[in-house]
N, C-alpha and C positions, 0 to 999 in steps of 0.2 A: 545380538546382544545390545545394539547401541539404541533401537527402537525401544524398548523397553526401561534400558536405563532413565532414555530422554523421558518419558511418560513419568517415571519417577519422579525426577526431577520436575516438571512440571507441578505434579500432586503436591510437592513441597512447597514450591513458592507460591500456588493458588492459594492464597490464604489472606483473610480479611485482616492480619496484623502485619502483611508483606509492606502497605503503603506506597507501593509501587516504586519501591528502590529497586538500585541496579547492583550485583556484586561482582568484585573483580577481583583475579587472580592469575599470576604466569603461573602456566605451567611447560616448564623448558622454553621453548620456541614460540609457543601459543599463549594467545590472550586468551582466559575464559572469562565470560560474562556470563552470571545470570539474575535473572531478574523477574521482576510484573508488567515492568514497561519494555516493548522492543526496544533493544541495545543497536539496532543496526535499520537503516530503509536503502533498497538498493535498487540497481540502474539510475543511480545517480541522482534518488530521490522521488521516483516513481511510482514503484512497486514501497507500499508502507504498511509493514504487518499493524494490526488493529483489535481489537480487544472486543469483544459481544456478550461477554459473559461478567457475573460479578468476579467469577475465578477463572486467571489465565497466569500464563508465565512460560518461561523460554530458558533458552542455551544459546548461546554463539561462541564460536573458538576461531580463532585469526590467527594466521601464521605473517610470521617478516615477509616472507614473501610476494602478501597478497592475496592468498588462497583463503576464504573461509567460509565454514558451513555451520548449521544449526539446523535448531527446531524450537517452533513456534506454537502456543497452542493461543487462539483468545479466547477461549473456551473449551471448557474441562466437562462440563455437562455434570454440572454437581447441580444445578437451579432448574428448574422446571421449562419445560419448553424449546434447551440449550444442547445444541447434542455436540460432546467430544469433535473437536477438531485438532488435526497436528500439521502446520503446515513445515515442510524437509527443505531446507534450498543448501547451493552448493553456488559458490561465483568465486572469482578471478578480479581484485581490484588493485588497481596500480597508477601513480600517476607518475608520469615522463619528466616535471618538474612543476612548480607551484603554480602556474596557469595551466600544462593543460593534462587528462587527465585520462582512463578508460572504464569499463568495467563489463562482464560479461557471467549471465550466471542462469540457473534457472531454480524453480520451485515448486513441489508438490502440494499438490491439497488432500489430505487422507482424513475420512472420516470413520472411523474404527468399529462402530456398535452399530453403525445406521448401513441400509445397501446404495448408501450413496454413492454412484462413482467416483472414485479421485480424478481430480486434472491436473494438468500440467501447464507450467506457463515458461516459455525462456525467454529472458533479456538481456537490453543492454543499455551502455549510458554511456557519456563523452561529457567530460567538463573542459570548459574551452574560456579562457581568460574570466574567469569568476561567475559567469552563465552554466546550466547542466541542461543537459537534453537528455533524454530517452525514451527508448522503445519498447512495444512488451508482444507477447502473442501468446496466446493463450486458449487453450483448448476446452472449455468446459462441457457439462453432461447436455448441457439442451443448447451451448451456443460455440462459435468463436471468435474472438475479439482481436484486433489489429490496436495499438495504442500508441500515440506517439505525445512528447511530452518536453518543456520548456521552462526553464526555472530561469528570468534576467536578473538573480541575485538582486541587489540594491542600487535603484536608478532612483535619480531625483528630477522627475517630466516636467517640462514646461519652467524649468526655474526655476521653483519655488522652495528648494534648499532643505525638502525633507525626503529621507529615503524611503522610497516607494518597493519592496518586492514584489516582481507581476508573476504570473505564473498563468500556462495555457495546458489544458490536457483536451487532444481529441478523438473519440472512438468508437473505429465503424465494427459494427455488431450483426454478425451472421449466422441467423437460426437453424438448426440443424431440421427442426418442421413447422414451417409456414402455419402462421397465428392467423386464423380468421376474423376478420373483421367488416365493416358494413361495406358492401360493395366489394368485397375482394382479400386479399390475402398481405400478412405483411411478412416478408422472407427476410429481412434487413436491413438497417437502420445505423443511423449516427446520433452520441450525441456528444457535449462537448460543456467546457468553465472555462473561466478566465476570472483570477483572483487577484486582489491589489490588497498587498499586506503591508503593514510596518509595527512595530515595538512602539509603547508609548504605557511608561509608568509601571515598568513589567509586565504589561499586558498586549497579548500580540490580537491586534483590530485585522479583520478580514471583510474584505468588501467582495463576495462573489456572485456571478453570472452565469447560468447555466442557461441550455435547452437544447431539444434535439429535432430531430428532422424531422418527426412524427408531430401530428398533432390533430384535435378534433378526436372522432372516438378512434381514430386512429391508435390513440394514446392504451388503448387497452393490449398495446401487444406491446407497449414497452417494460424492457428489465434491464436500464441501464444501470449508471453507473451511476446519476443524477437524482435527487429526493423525486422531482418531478419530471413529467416527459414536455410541460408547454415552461415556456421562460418563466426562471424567476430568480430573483436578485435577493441576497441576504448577507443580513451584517452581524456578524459572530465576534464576541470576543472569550479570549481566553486567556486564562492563568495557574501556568505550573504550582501548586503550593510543597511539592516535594520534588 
């Protein structure tokens, strides 16, 4: 019954007058949240559910304890091209006191109309004096992935008296069957970012650097995590208006 429910729930808040608010609600013991925007990103920042469709939306329920689960969809497969997706997770987050912190969970990926396989991913995360790390591993239909991950919260480098957030994600990617390519075969691969953020004016400026191990026509067996497989640097900015 809760699969179903959640699906409900989703069809509701997939809607072009949601504007991507979040609702909240005790109920007893439990936080519920639901929403258009993920209420929640875990392994301490990580693992970030994400949105692909014009209609999505979600559940989360949080106990005192630390215990909490949901479902995710970023897509409802109402738009052309978009096919129904729900992703299920389940974690454990707790912290020891206001420096340091843990968290442990995992998540499914179901995609309900299509014979796509689902995977599975479990993680985790440590917050440590206002820094977060985390790890993830991840089984998917054609790969698996190792990912390890660094958030140094707000430094100000070299002196210059403004807060800088860096962040580093790295990860090596192992084909379930070797991609052909000129001269021989590619079985797996790395690749990897490193992002320097800060706030200015409401708007959060992102400086990032990507690339991966592969390159030359090598690049046609990449399906990373990055836009592209050879380096490149780009500057985003963005602003919440709800």
């Amino acid at each position: 019954m809760f699969k179903p429910f959640c699906l409900l729930l989703v069809g509701l808040l997939a809607c072009p007058g949601a504007f991507a608010q979040i609702f909240q609600r005790e109920l007893g013991d439990f936080d519920l949240k639901l929403g258009t925007s993920p209420s929640r990103s875990m392994a301490q920042g990580l693992v970030k559910p994400s949105a692909v469709g014009a209609f999505h939306g979600g559940l989360d329920l949080s106990h005192d304890s630390g215990l909490y689960f949901g479902q995710w969809s970023p897509s409802v497969g109402l738009t052309p091209g978009k096919d129904l997706e729900v992703d299920s997770y389940l974690g454990f987050k707790q912290p020891f006191d206001q420096t340091l912190g843990y968290e442990i969970g995992t998540i499914r990926y179901s995609y309900p109309r299509v014979e796509t396989p689902d995977s599975q991913e479990l993680f985790g995360g440590l917050t440590l004096l206002g820094s977060r790390f985390g790890l993830a591993f991840s089984d998917d239909p054609d790969k698996r992935n190792n990912t390890l991950f660094a958030d140094f919260g707000g430094n100000q480098p070299f002196g210059i008296g403004i807060s800088i957030s860096i962040s580093m994600k790295y990860t090596r990617h192992r084909l379930n069957t070797p991609v052909s390519v000129d001269g021989g075969y590619v079985s797996a691969f790395s690749d990897w970012s490193l992002k320097f953020s800060r706030p200015f004016m409401g708007i959060d400026l992102n400086l990032i650097y990507s690339n991966s191990s592969l390159g030359g026509s090598d690049c046609s067996a990449y399906s990373g995590h990055n836009s592209q497989c050879d380096g490149l640097v780009t500057l985003k900015a963005e602003r919440a208006f709800y």
